[in-house]
N, C-alpha and C positions, 0 to 999 in steps of 0.2 A: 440220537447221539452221533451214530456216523456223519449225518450230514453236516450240524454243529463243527465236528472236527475237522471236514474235508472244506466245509466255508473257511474255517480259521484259515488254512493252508491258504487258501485264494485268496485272502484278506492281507494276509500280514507283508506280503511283498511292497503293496499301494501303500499301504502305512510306516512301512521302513523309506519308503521315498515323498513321504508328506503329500502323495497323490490325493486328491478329492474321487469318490470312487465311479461316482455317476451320477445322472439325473439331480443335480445338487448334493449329494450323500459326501459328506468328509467328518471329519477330525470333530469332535466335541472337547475331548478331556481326555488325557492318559492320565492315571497316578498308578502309582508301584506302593504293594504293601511292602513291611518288615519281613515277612515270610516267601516275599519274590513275587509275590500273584501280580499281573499285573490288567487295571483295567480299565477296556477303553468306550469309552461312550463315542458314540459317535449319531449325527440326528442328520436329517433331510433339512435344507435351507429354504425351500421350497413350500413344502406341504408342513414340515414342523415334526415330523413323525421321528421317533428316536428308536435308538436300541444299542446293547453292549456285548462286548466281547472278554470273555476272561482269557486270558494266559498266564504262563509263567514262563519266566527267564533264568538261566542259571549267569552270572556275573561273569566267569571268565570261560572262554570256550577257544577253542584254537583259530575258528574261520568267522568269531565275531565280534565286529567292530561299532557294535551301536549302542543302546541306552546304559548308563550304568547303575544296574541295579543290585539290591542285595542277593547276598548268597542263599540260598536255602536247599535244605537236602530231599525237598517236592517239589520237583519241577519237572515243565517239559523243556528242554532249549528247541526256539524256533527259529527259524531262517528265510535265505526265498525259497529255499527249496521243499519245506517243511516241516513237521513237528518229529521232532525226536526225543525218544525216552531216554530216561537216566540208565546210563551203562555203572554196571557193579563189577569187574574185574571182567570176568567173560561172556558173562551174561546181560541181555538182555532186557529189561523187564518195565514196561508201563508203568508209569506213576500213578498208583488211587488216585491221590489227590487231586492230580488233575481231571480224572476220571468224573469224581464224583463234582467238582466246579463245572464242569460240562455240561453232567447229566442237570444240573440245577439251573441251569443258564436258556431258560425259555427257548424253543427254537423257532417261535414267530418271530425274534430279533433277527432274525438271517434271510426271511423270505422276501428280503426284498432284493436280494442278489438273481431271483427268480425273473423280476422283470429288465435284468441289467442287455443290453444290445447284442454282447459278444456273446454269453453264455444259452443264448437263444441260437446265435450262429451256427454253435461247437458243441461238440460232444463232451460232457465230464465225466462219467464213467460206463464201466463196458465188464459186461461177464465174456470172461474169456477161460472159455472150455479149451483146458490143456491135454484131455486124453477122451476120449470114445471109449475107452473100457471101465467097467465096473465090476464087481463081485458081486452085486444084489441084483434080482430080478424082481424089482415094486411093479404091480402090474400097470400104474397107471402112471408110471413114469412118460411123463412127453415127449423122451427121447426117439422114444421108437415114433417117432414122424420123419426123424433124421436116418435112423436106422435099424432093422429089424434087431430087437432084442436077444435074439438065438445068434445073430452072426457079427456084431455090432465089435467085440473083442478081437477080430480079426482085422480089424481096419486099422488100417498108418495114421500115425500121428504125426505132427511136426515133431521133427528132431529137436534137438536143445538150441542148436544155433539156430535154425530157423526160428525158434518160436523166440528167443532173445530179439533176433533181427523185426519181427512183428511186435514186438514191446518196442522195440526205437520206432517204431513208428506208427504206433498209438501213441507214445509219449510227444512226438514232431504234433500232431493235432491237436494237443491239448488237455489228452484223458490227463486223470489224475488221482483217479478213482479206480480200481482191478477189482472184482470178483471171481476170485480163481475156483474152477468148478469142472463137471466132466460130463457126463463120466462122472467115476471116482478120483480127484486131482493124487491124492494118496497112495496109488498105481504108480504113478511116473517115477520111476527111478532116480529123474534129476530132480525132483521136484523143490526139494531144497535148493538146489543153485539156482532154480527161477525164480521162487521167494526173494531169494538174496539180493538177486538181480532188480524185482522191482523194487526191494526197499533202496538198494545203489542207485533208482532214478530217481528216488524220493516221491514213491507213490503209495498212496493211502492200500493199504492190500487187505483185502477180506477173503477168508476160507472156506468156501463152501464146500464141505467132506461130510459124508456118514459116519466117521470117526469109527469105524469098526477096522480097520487094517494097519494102524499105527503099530510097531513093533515098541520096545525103549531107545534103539539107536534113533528112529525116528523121533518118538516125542522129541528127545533130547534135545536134538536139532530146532524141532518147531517152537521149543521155549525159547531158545537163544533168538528169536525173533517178536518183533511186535506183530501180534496180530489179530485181526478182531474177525473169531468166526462164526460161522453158519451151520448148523447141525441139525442135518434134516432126521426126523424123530417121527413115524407117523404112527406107529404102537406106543401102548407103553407097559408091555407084558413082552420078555421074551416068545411066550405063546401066540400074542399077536404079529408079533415081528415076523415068526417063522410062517404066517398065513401071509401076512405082506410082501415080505421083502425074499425070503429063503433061507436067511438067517435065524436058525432059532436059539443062537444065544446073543442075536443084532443087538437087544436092549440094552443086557448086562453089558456089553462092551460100548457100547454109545454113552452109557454113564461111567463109565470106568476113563473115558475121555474127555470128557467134560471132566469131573475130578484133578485127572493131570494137569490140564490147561488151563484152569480158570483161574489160577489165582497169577500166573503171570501173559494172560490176556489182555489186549486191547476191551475185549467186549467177547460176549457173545449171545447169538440169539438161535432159536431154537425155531424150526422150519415146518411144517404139519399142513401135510394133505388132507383135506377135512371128508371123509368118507361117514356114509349113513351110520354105520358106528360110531367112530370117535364123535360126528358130532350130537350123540344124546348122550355121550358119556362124558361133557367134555371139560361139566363145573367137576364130576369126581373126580376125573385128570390131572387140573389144575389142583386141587386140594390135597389129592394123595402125591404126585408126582414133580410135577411141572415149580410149585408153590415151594419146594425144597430144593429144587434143582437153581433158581432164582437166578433166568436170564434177564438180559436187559428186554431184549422184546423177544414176545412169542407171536409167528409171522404165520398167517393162515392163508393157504392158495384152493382154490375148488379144483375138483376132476376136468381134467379135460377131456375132449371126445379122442381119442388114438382109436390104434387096431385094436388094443386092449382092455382100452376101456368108455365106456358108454356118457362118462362125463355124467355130469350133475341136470337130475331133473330140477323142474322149478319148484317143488316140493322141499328137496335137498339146499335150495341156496336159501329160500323163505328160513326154512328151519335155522340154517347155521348163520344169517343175520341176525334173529333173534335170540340164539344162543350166545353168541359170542358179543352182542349189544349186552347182554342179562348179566353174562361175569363179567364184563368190565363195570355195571355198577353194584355189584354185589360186593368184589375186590377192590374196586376204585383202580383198576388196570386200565390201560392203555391199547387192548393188541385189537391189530386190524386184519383184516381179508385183503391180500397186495395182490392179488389178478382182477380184472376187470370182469364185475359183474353189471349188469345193466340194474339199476335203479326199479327200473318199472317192475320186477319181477315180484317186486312185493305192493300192497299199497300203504305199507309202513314207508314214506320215501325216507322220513327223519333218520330214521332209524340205519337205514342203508346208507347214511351220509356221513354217520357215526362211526362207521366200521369198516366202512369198504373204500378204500384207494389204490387203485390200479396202476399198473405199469405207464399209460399214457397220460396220467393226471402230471398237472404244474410242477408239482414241488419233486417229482419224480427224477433220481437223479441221474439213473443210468435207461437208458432208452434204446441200446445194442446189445447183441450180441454177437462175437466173433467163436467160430467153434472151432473144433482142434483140426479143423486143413486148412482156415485160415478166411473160410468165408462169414461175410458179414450178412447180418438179419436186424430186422427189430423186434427187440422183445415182443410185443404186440403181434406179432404175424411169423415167426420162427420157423414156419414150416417154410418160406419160401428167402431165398440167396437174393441180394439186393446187389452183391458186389464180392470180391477180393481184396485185402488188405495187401496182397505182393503185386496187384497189380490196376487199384487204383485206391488215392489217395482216402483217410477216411473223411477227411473234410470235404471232399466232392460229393463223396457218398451220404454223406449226411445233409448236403444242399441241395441232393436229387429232388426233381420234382415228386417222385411219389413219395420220399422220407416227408418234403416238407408239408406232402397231402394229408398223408398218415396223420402228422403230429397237430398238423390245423384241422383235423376233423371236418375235411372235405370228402373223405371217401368212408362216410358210416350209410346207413338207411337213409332214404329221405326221409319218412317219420319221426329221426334224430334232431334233425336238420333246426328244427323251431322248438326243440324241448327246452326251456329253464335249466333244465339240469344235466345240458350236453358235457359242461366245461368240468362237472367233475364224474360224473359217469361214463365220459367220452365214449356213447354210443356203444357199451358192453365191449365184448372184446373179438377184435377184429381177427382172430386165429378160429374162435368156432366159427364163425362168420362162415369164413374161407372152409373150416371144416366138414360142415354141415352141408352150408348152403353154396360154397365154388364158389365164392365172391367175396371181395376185402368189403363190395357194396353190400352185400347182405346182412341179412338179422342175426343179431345174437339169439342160440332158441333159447333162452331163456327171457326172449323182449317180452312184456306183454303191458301193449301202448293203454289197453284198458283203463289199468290201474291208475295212469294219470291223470285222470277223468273225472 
């Protein structure tokens, strides 16, 4: 669903000006319902291949001057600069409607904005860790690669103008896409007025928060905004929480946030560290918990190797392949493993191809991260600084020769190098790699080339 909506965004500008969008790709067919939806087919001249976009339009708007379609009171008005929700006096609040034409709207129709020229150039979005502090100590937090856990809350942030002045120019290269994160972003004092500020650039903003510190002044404030968030959840027993995280009432307040916000959300998905616990517990999870709480996606990442934690044996990823393959057809769900695991580690590969899509695969859409003093990294390799946002551009940065090594899977194992299944395994993940083994060249340990045999 986020990607569906942040394609619209990049879509609708070419389409307000009759543009054809690439490689043959334009204009099929617009029609407008009775109810304002309005939609556009549009097919490849070329290959013959099609696909469609839903929108909605509201008739009369103050800054628009294009199709004239009906009124209806489910909409989203879009522009070049974006989609925006229907405002109700002072509040802010997302349209189901639109929501749920999204959610239904295939997102293979959009993957072919994947092979467009420019968006292979440029970055389109970026987690941008706005504070170093948090209130939880999860022991296997990856943070502490950046910073030791015990002293990590001592450390300076960008100030508010600083970090505004770092959003103009993320926004100058083309993000479009924020995932605001930390840390706990929920700390920040401004935090609100940098919300506000990405929505005044017209960027797609997603919240990555533990949702345990919100007070009511705050919710209050995060309603009046769109926004579709992230809630990292890795118990689901306050008793688990307090062995996790340090919080032993972490859960109850994780669902007491979720509650507040979901009904005037963009979206939200639910984020889970898959530990040898949760993952044999994790069809009763879903069944007792998870299956009531009913986010759009539930996002599964493996342990990493830190000071604190020993990362996932090959035992540990087999297992949670097969687990997390089993409830998606048990429920007929969707949820994947989003860090890179290597393929080989099982010799179910089917199965590993079902469920696991990592940070450096194709359709992947943010592939930075900028952390709270303003350096930039790749997701893929976080423990190490590629650059500064204050002082070189992120498009340079992201044309470097090692970003565009990374991302062409020039710098995995040789043993990678001739596998069938580089392009969506992308050679496991190039942080244990570096972890482990001292090298972006080395093995993921959970490689084992065996299997492909």
């Amino acid at each position: 669903m986020i990607q569906q909506i942040v394609f619209a965004q990049l879509l609708w500008p070419r389409i307000r000006r009759g543009e054809p969008f690439f490689k043959g790709w334009g204009i099929a067919e617009i029609s407008a319902g009775t109810d304002g939806r309005i939609v556009i087919r549009y097919q490849n001249e070329i290959s013959g291949k099609k696909g469609s976009l839903v929108l909605l339009l509201k008739k009369k708007y103050k800054n628009y001057s294009g199709m004239q379609l009906p009124q209806s009171k489910n909409f989203y008005f879009v522009s070049d600069g974006g989609l925006f929700p229907r405002t109700s006096g002072r509040s802010v609040r997302p349209d189901r409607f639109l929501v749920s034409v999204i959610k239904k709207n295939d997102t293979k129709d959009f993957l072919f904005l994947e092979d467009d020229a420019y968006y292979q150039k440029h970055p389109l979005g970026i987690v941008m860790a706005v504070t170093h502090k948090c209130n939880l100590s999860c022991f296997f937090c990856f943070n502490s690669h950046d910073y030791n856990l015990k002293s990590r809350n001592t450390l300076k942030d960008l100030d508010t103008r600083q970090l505004c002045a770092a959003i103009d120019r993320l926004y100058s290269a083309g993000i479009r896409m924020v995932i605001v994160a930390g840390g706990e972003p929920l700390l920040r004092k401004d935090i609100v007025g940098v919300l506000r500020y990405l929505h005044k650039k017209k960027m797609f903003v997603i919240l990555n928060t533990n949702g345990t510190t919100a007070d009511k002044k705050l919710l209050s404030a995060l309603l009046r905004l769109p926004i579709y968030y992230q809630i990292s959840m890795h118990s689901f027993s306050d008793k688990g929480e307090g062995v996790f995280s340090g919080d032993a009432k972490g859960f109850s307040k994780k669902k007491h946030f979720i509650a507040a916000v979901r009904s005037r959300a963009v979206g939200f998905d639910i984020l889970t560290a898959l530990t040898p616990d949760n993952i044999a517990g994790l069809h009763t999870i879903y069944t007792r918990v998870v299956k009531g709480i009913r986010p759009d996606h539930w996002q599964f990442f493996r342990l990493l190797t830190t000071a604190y934690s020993k990362g996932w044996r090959s035992s540990d990823a087999v297992r949670a392949i097969r687990t997390v393959d089993a409830l998606n057809a048990a429920h007929h769900t969707s949820f994947q493993i989003v860090d890179s695991v290597p393929y080989c580690v099982t010799k179910d590969i089917t199965k590993a191809k079902r469920v696991v899509s990592g940070e450096m695969q194709k359709g992947h859409m943010v592939k930075l991260i900028m952390d709270a003093r303003g350096n930039i990294q790749l997701m893929c390799m976080f423990q190490r600084n590629i650059g500064n946002i204050f002082r070189t551009s992120l498009r340079t940065l992201y044309r470097s020769k090692l970003v565009r090594d990374v991302l062409s899977f020039r710098r995995v194992p040789q043993a990678c190098r001739k596998c069938p299944h580089l392009r969506l395994c992308c050679g496991g993940s190039r942080f244990e790699a570096i972890a482990v083994n001292g090298s972006v060249f080395g093995e993921d340990p959970l490689m084992n080339k065996y299997n492909l045999s």
